[in-house]
C-alpha positions in Angstrom: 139.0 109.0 37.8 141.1 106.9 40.1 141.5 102.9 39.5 137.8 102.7 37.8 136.7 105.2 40.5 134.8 108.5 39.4 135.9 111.2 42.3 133.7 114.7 42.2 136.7 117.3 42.5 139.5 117.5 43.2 138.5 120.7 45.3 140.8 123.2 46.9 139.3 124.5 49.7 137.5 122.1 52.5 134.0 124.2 52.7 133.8 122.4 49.3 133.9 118.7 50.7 130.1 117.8 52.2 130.2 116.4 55.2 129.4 113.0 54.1 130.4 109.3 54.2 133.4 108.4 51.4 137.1 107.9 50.1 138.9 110.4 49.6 142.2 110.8 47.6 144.3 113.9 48.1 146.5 115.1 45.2 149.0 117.4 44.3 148.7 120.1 41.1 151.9 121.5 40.1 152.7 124.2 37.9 152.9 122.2 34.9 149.7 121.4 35.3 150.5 117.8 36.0 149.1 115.9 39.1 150.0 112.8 41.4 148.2 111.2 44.4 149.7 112.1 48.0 147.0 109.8 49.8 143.9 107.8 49.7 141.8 107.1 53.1 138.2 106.8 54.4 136.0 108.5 56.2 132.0 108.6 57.7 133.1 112.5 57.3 135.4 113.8 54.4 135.4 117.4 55.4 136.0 116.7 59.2 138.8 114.2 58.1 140.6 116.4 56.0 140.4 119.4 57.8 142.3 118.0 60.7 144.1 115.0 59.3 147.4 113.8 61.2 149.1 113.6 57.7 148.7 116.9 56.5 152.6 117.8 57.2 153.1 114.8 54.6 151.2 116.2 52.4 152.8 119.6 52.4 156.7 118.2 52.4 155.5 116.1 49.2 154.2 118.4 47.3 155.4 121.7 45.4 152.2 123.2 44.0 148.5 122.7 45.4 147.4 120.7 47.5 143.7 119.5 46.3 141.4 116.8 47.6 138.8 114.6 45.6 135.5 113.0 47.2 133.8 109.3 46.3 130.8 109.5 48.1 129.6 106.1 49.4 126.3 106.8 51.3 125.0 103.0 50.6 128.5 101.7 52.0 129.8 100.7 55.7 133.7 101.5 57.1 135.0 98.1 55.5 133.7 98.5 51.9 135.0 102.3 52.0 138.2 100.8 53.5 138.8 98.0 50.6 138.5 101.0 47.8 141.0 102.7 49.7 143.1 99.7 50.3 143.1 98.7 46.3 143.5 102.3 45.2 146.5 102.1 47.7 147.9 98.7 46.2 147.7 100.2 42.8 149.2 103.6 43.0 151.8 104.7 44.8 150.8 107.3 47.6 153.7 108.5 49.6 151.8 109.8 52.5 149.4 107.0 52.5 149.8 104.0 54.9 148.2 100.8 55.5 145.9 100.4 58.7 
């Protein structure tokens, strides 16, 4: 759960992301066990997005464990309305590879 949010995930591998309209937030695991959020975006295609996503290096210099990816689908919801659940998660926790569009 993110900000009121219920993600399915977080997965580790991207064959387990559908290819489907959501938010996704991408997290890191560390070795104790303890996780913090790395990003927070939007997409009519969370697999596609985060299988070639121009932030990935971020993701990798900001994180020391595993790198895992959560999905909110939003099938009933345009680009804007996924964009403001990004946007408030994004206001309310910090997300060092995350930037404002």
């Amino acid at each position: 759960m993110i900000e009121d949010y219920t993600f399915d995930g977080p997965f580790a591998r991207v064959e387990e992301l559908n290819e489907k309209a959501g938010v996704y937030a991408v997290v890191c695991l560390m070795s104790n066990q303890k996780h913090f959020l790395l990003d927070v975006g939007e997409s009519d295609d969370i697999r596609n997005a985060i299988e070639y996503h121009d932030r990935k290096d971020c993701w990798i210099s900001n994180c020391k464990g595993n790198i895992l990816v959560a999905a909110l689908y939003t099938k009933e919801m345009d680009g804007r309305g996924r964009q403001d659940i990004a946007d408030f998660i994004r206001s309310r926790e910090f997300a060092p590879c995350g930037v404002e569009k």
